[in-house]
N, C-alpha and C positions, 0 to 999 in steps of 0.2 A: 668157830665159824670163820672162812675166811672170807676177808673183805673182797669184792670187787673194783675195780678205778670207773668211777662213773665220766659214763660216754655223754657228753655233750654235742650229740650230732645234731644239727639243725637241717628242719626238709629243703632242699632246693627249692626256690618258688619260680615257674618258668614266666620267661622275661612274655610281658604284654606288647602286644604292638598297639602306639597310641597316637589316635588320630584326632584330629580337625576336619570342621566339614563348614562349608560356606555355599549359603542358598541354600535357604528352608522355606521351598515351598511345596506340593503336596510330594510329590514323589519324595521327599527328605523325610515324612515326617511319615508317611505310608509303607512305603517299602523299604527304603536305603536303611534306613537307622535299625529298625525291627528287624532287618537281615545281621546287622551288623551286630546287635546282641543278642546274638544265638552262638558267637565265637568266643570259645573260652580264651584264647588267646588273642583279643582285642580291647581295647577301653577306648571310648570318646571322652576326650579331653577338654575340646573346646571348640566353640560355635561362634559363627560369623554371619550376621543378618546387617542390611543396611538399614532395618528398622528395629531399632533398640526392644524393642517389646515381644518383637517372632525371635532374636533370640535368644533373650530371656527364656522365654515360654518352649523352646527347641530342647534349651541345656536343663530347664529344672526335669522336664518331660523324660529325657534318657539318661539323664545322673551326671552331665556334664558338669566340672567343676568351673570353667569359665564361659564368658559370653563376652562377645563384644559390638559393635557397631563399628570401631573402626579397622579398616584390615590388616593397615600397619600395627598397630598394637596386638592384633589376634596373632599375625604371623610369629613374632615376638613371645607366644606362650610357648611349654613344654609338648608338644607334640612332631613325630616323625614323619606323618604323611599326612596329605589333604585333598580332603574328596573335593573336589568343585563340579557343585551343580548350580550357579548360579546361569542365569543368561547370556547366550553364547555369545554376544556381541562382549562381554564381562572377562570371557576366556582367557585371552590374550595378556591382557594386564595384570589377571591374577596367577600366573602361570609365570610369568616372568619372573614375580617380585617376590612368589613362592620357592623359584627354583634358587634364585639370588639370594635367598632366607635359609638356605640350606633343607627344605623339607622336600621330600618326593612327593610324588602328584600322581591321584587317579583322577581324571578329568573325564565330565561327560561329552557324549560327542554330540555334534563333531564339534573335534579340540580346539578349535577357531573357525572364523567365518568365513577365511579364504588359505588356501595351498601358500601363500605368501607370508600368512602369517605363521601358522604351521611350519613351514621351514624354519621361522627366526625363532619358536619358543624351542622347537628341536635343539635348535646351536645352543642355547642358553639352556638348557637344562644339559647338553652333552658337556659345557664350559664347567659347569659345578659341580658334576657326576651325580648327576639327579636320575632317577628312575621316573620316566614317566609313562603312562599306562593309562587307555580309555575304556571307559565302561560299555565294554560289548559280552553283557551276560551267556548271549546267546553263545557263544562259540563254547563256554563250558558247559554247554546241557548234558545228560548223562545221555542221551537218544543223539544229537548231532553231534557227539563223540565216538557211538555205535557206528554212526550212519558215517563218519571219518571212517574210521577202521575199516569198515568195510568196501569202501572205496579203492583206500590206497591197499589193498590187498587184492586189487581188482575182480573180486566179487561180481562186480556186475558190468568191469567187462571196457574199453574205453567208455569214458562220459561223453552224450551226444547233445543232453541240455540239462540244464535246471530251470528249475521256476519257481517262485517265491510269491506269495500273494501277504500281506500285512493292510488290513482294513481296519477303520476304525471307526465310530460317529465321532467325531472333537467339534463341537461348537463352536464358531469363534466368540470371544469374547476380551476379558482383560489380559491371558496369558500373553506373555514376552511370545510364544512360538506365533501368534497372527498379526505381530508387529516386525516386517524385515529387518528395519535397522537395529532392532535386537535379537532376530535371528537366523536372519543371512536366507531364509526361504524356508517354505511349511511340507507338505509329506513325503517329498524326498529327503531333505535335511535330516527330519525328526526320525520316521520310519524307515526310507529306503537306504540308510546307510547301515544299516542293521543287517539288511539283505546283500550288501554290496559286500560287505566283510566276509560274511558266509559265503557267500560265492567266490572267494579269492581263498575263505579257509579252506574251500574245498577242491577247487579244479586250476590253483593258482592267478597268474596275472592277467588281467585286462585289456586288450589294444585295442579295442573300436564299439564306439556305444552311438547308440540311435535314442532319443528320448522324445515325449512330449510330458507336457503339463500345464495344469488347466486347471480354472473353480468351473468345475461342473456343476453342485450343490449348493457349496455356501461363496459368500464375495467376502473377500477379505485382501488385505494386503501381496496374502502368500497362497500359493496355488493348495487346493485341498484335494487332489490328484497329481497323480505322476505314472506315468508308465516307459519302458527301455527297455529295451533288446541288444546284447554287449556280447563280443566274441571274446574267447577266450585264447590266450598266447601260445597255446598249445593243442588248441581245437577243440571244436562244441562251441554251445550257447549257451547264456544264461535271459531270463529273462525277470525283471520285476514288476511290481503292480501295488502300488500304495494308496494311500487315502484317508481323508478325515472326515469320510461323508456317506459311510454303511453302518446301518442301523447292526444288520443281521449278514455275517460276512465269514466265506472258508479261507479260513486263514490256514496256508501248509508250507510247505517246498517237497517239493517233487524230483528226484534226481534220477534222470532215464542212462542207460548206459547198455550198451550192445547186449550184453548178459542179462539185463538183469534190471530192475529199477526198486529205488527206496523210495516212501512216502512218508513225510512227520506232520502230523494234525496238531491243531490245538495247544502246541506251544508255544506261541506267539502273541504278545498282547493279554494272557490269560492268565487270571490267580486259579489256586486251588482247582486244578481241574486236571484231572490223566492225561498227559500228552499219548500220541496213541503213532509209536513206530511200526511201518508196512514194510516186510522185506518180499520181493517177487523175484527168484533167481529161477535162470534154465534150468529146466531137470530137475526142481526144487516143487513143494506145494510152498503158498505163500504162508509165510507165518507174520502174526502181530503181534504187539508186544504192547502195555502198558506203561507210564511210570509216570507218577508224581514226584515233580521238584520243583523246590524254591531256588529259580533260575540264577537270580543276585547273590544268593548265600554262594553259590559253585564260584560265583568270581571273585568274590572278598576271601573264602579260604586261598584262591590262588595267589590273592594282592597281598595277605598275611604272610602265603610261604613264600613270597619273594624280598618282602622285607627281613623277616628272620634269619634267611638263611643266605641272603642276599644272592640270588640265584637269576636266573635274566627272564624275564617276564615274557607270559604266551603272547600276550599284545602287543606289536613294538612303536615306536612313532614312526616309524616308517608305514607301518600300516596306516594309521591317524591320517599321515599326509596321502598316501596314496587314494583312500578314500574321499578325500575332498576334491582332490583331483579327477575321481572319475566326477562324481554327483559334480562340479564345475562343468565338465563337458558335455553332460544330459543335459544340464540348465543351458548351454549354451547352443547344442544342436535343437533345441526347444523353441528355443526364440529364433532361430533360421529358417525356421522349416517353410518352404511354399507353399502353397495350393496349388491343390489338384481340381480342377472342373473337369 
């Protein structure tokens, strides 16, 4: 018999990307994390509450090995990126000290509570070669990716407008979001900047916006209405329409263009439910299209393969700032406005 020389080959195990996430409150503990363990190539590491007990109860909850209460010690653990979703007014400070810690950063928007600030955590994350990148799930849906493509393939033709509607009922009550000094303003801030991304994802940059806003329904610190009408640098209109104060509400974006127009239903604000794409071209019958997805997971795979392979992210801070700067300019053409008798 002859011997063979025994192979000791060992399986490659692929490198995880592993994260930290600070501010656990329902969105962390509802969607973000549950998105975030569906990726076979991710581990949560460690958790950052400023009450010792949410995150405890955060890291036993999704298999986190640490927890902390204090930030300087969380920064301080083994992990490469961090989510922050704490209270936008929170942004600023943790983003700095994050970037100065050597960890890249997916931060919720908006990344700060003013264009001012947002420029210095830019510099400061550009100074340590930090990655940093805002959760606008919306831009990777598989349908506003379709409804991209066929755009710049001009399919339907110049763009003449959009329009965007995002309704919500939000109560006020103890959330940071109907507190301003923790969150710089309520349904333009929270919602309409969601819309203002897509509108620049799709027909580019911005020069001139008309706003108002207003508690129509509920009284609270921060407006629970917002509406704006925004010309585009290259021609067309876009329009938005937000809210924390509809029970029962058609949430879409509408994209009209000389040929043609696209419509996207019901993925906006919605779990588990078919977003439903409308294509209407010239010389075409209209077709529609179904699909269900979980909106979050499409941006974590993208936030994964930009750390892996270290590759330059769909989202850039340039975006982050430019968007605060439009939503600054609606809030301020808002407050100017006169009457009309």
């Amino acid at each position: 018999m002859i011997s063979r020389p025994h192979l000791n080959i060992k399986a490659r195990i692929p490198r995880k990307v592993k994260w930290g996430v600070a501010g656990c409150g329902k969105f962390m503990e509802e969607t973000f994390l549950p998105a975030l363990q569906t990726l076979k190539r991710s581990k949560l590491v460690s958790v950052y509450s400023a009450t010792p007990e949410r995150a405890k109860f955060i890291a036993d909850k999704f298999g986190a090995q640490n927890n902390f209460s204090n930030f300087d010690e969380f920064l301080k653990s083994d992990f490469e990126i961090l989510y922050i979703a704490s209270a936008n007014a929170h942004h600023y400070e943790q983003i700095i000290k994050a970037a100065n810690a050597g960890k890249n950063i997916l931060c919720e928007k908006p990344v700060t509570l003013n264009s001012a600030q947002a420029e210095e955590v830019i510099k400061v994350c550009g100074q340590n070669n930090i990655t940093l990148m805002v959760n606008y799930p919306y831009r990777f849906h598989p349908l506003i990716l379709k409804a991209k493509e066929l755009a710049d393939k001009n399919m339907i033709g110049k763009i003449v407008s959009i329009s965007a509607n995002f309704n919500i009922d939000f109560h006020p009550g103890d959330n940071f979001r109907f507190k301003k000094e923790l969150s710089g303003g309520g349904a333009l801030r929270d919602l309409g900047t969601h819309l203002i991304d897509l509108f620049r994802f799709f027909n580019g940059e911005i020069t001139e916006v008309k706003g108002f806003t207003d508690n129509i329904i509920y009284k609270s610190e921060v407006e629970d209405y917002a509406s704006a009408i925004m010309k585009f640098e290259n021609g067309g209109y876009c329009q938005l329409n937000v809210s924390f104060n509809a029970r029962k509400a058609f949430n879409r974006i509408e994209i009209i263009g000389y040929d043609g127009s696209i419509g996207i239903e019901d993925f906006i604000g919605k779990k588990n439910i078919p977003s439903k794409l409308v294509i209407d071209l010239r010389g075409e019958k209209k077709k529609t299209f179904r699909f269900k997805a979980a909106k979050q997971v499409h941006i974590l795979k993208e936030v994964q393969k930009v750390i892996l392979k270290n590759s330059k992210p769909g989202i850039t801070p340039r975006d982050a700032f430019i968007n605060i700067k439009i939503m600054e300019a609606v809030e301020k053409d808002a407050v100017n406005k006169g009457t009309l008798i």
